[in-house]
N, C-alpha and C positions, 0 to 999 in steps of 0.2 A: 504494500500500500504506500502511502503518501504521508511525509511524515508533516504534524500542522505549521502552519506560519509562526506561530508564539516559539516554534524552539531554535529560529532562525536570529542570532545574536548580532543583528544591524545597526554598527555604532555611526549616530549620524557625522557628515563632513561638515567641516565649517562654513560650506557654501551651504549644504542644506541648511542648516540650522539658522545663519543671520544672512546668508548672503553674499557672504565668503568678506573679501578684503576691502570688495568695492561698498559693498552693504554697510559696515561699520562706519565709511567715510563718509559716503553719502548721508547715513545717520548723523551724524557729529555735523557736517559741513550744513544742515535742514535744521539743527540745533541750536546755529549758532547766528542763520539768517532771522531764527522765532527773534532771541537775543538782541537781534541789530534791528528786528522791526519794532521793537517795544522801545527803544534807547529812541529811536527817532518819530515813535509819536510822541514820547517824552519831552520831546524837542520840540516837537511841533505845537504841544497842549501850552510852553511857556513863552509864546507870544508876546509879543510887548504892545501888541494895540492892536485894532479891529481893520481885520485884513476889508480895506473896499469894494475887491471886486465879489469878495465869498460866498458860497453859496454851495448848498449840497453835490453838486454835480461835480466844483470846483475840488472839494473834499476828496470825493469816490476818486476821481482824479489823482488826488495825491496821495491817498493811502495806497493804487495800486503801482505809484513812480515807487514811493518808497519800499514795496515788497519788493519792486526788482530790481531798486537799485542795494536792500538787503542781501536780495542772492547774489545777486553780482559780488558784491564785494565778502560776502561769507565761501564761494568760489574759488576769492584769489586768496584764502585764510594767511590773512594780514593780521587780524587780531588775534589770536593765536586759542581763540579758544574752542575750536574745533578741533585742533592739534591737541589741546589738555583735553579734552572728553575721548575723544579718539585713544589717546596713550591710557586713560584709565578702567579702561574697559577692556583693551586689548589685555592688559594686567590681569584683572579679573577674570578672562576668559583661559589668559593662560593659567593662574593658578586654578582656576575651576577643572581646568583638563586632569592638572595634576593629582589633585584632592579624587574627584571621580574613578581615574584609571589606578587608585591604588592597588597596594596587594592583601593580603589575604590576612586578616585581624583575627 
């Protein structure tokens, strides 16, 4: 006969699992554009006086300039905090490997 699926011992790859090298970056580098979108409506909430031309449409406007000019520059990781969540995870995953594939207690 056939022996079942459960005693087949499939250790997932780190592409299945996150995505591999590119999936961690990509994470971290989406992490750090949220980051750079909130800093610059922060920016934008402390105005110093009542924009003229303003108006709703102007707004939609600029919140969708500043999400891309977030990616854009979370892309070219300048600020370097895509590079610190990236390094701290890849840590975590390496010791997680470690921890997991021990031997026998």
């Amino acid at each position: 006969m056939t022996s079942p699926i459960s005693s087949v011992h499939a250790t997932p790859t780190p592409a299945a699992a996150g995505g591999g090298d590119g999936g961690l970056r990509k994470a971290a580098e989406a992490f750090e554009a949220v980051i750079l979108r909130q800093l610059m409506a922060s920016m934008r909430q402390a105005k110093l006086g009542d924009d003229i031309l303003g108006s709703s449409a102007t707004d939609n406007f600029r919140e969708m300039a500043d999400a891309r000019t977030a990616d854009s520059l979370a892309a070219m990781r300048q600020f370097g905090i895509a590079d610190m969540v990236e390094r701290q995870f890849r840590g975590q995953l390496a010791g997680g490997a470690v921890r997991s594939g021990g031997g026998v207690q």
